[in-house]
C-alpha distance (Angstrom), angle and dihedral (degrees) to the residues before:
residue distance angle dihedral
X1 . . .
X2 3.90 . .
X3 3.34 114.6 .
X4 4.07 121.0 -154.2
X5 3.75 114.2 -137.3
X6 3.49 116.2 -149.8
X7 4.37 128.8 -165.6
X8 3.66 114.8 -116.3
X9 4.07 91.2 -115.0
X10 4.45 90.1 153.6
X11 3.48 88.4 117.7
X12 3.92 106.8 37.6
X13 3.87 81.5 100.2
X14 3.65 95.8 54.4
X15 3.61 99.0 46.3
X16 3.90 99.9 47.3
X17 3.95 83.9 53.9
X18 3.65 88.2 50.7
X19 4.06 94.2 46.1
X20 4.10 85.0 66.2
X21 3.71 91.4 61.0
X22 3.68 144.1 -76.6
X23 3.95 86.6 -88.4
X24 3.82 93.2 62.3
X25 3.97 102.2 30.5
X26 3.54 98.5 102.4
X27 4.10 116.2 147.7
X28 3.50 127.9 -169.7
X29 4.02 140.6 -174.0
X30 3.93 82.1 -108.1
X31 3.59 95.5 57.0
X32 3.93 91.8 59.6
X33 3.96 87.1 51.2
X34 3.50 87.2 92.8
X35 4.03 126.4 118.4
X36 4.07 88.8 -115.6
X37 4.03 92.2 49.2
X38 4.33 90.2 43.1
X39 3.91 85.4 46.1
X40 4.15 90.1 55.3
X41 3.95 94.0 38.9
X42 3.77 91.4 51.5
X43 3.83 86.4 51.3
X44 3.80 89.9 45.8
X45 3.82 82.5 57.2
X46 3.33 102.5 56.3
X47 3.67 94.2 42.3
X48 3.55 122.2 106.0
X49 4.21 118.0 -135.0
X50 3.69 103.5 -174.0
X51 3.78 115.5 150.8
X52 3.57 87.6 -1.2
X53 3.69 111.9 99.6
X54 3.50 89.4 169.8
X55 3.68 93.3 71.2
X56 3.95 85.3 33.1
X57 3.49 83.6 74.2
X58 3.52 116.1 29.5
X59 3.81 96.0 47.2
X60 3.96 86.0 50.4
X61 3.52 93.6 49.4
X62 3.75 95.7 56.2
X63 3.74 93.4 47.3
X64 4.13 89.9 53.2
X65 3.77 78.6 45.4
X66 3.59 106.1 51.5
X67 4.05 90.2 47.6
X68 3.60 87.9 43.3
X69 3.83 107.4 -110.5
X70 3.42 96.1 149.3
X71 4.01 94.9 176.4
X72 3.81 92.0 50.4
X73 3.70 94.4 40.4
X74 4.05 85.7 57.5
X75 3.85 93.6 48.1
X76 3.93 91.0 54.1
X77 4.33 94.0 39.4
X78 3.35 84.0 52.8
X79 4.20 95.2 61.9
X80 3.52 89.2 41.1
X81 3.37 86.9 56.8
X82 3.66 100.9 54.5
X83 4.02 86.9 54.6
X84 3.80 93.7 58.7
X85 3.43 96.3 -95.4
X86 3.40 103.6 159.4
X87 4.45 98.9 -176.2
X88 4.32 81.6 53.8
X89 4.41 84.2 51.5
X90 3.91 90.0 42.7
X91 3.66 93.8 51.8
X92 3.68 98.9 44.1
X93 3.77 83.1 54.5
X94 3.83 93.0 60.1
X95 3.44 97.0 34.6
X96 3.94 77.4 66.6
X97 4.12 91.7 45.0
X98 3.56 89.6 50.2
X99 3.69 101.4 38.9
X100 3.91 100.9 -127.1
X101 3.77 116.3 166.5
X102 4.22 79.7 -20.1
X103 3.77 139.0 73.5
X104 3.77 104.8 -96.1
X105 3.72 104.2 -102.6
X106 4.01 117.7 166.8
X107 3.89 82.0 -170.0
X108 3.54 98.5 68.8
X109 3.93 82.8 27.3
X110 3.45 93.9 72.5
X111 3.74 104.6 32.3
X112 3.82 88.1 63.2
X113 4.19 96.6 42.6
X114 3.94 85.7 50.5
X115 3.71 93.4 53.4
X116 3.92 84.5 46.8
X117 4.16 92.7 45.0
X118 4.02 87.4 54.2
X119 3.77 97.1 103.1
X120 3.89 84.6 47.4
X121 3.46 104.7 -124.0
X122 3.86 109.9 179.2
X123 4.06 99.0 -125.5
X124 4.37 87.7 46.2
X125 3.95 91.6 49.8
X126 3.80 98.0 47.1
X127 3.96 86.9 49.0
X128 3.96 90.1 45.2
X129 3.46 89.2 53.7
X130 3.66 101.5 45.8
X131 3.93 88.1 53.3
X132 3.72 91.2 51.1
X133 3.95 97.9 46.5
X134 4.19 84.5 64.5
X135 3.96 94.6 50.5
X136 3.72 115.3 98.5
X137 3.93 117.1 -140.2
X138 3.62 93.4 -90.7
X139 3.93 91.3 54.3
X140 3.21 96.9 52.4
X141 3.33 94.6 54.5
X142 3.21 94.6 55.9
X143 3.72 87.6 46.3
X144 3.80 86.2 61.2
X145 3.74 95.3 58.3
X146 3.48 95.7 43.2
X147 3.84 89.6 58.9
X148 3.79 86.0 49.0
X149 4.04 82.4 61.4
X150 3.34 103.2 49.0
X151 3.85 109.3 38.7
X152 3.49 98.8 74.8
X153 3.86 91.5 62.0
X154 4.09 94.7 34.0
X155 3.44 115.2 16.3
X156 4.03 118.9 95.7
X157 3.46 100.0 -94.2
X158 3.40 90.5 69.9
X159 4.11 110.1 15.4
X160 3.56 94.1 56.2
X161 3.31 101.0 48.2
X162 3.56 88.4 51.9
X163 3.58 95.5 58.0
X164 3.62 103.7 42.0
X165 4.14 82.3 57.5
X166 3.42 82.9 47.8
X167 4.40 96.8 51.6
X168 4.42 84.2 39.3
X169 3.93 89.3 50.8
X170 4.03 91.0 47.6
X171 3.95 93.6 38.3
X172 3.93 84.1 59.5
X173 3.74 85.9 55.0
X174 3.39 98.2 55.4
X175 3.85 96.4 88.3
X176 3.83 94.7 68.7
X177 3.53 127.6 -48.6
X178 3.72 125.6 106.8
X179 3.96 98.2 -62.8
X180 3.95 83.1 52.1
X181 3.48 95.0 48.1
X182 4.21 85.2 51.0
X183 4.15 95.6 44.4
X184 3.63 103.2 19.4
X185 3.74 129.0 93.3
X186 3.91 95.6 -71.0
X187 3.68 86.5 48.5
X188 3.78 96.9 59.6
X189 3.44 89.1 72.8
X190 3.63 121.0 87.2
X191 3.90 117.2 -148.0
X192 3.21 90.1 -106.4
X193 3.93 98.4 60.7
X194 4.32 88.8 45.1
X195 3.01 98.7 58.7
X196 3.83 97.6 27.2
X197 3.87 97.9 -127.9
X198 3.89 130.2 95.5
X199 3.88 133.3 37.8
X200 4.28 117.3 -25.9
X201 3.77 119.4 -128.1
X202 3.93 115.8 -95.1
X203 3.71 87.4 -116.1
X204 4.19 100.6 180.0
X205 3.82 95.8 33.8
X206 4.11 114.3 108.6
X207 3.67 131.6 -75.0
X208 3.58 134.5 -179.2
X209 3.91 114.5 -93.4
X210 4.24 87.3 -3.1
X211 3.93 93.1 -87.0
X212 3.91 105.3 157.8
X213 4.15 117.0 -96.4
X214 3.82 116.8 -110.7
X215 4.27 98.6 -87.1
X216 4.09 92.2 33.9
X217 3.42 113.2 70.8
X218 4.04 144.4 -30.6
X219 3.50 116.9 -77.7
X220 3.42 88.3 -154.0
X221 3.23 91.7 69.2
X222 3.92 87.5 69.2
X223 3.70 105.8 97.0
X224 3.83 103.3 -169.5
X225 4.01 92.3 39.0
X226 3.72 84.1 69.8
X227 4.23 109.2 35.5
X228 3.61 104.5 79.5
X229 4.27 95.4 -136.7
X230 3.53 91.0 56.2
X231 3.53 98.1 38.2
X232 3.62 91.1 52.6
X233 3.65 90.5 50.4
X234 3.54 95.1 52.6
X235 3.66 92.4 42.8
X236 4.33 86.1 54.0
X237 4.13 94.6 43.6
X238 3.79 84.8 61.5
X239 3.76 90.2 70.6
X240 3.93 100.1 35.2
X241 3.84 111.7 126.7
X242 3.72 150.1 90.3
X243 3.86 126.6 -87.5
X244 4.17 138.5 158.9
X245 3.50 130.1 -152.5
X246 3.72 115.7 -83.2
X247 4.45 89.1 18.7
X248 4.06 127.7 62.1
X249 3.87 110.0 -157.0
X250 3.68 106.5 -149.3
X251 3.81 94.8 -121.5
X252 3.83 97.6 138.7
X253 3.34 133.6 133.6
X254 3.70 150.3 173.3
X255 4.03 148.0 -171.6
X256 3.31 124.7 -64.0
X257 4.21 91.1 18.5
């Protein structure tokens, strides 16, 4: 069964708000009402996140986003975030900007969207840098420290190590214990396939990054969803691109596209 990939684009509207400024980022459930935002949180849906608590958590955090759970979306951004997730670090950062389900605070803002910039993807930079340009001195100061904080626990030196133990550990699991059981061949099936009753699995419909849906195929199968340099890779490509402040050019794109 061919599965359609699809770019994580959820927050293209949030971060070309927050490229004019932290006066005029502002982001609201309605603004991820859109076709384009439905189109990525149906793929979200349908995409599996076993042994990937990255994904866990990013792909939870946008759906407590988008129906405008702020607390919830926080919880989930923030275990994305300890797996190097760097979309899950960005979006705590404007959830601070924008004050959703927090006290605005371009302090804490900015610590968390520089974190998230540190690989330098285009889209992450402009938006650190518009945040910084409306600190005074004494904020960014601040800003400094706080980064100083929260590194240890969320910066690369430490998250992604953390998560590529976390893809070898599952990998090993694969061959039969209870992560195989939930992603191996027996796993592919939803309930409603065993036992030959209930709703099928939209096999064909879009995931993220082209894995195969729960029903459709073995995500074992998927080589570089599970070694942690290609998975990183991947997981980096999906963010490649050019932007300036005040414009996005569309220049994303992602695995399997």
């Amino acid at each position: 069964m061919d599965i359609k990939p699809l770019p994580r684009r959820l927050a293209a509207t949030s971060l070309a708000l927050a490229f004019a400024g932290p006066a005029a980022a502002q982001v609201s459930p309605a603004s991820m009402h859109d076709a384009a935002s439905q189109k990525v949180l149906a793929a979200i849906e349908h995409t599996p996140t076993a042994g990937h608590p990255d994904l866990y958590g990013e792909f939870a955090g946008m759906q407590h986003l988008a129906s405008g759970d702020y607390k919830a979306a926080m919880k989930y951004f923030l275990i994305g975030a300890s797996y190097a997730d760097k979309l899950s670090q960005l979006s705590i950062g404007l959830m601070y900007l924008n004050g959703q389900g927090v006290k605005k605070d371009p302090v804490t803002a900015f610590a968390w969207i520089a974190i998230a910039a540190e690989r330098k993807y285009p889209r992450f930079l402009a938006t650190r840098d518009a945040v910084w340009a409306g600190l005074d001195a004494q904020q960014r100061e601040q800003a400094k420290a706080l980064i100083e904080r929260l590194y240890p626990e969320y910066g690369d030196l430490t998250a992604q190590p953390r998560m590529a133990k976390r893809l070898r550990w599952e990998r090993t699991e694969l061959t039969g214990s209870y992560l195989g059981e939930q992603i191996g061949p027996m796993a592919s099936l939803t309930p409603g396939e065993f036992t030959g009753t209930g709703a099928q699995p939209p096999c064909g419909a879009a995931t993220i990054g082209g894995v195969p849906i729960t029903g459709c195929g073995n995500l074992a199968d998927v080589q570089w969803y599970w070694d942690p340099k290609d998975y990183f890779k991947a997981r980096d490509a999906e963010w490649s691109g050019t932007v300036t402040v005040g414009k996005v050019n569309q220049g994303v794109t992602s695995q399997g596209k």
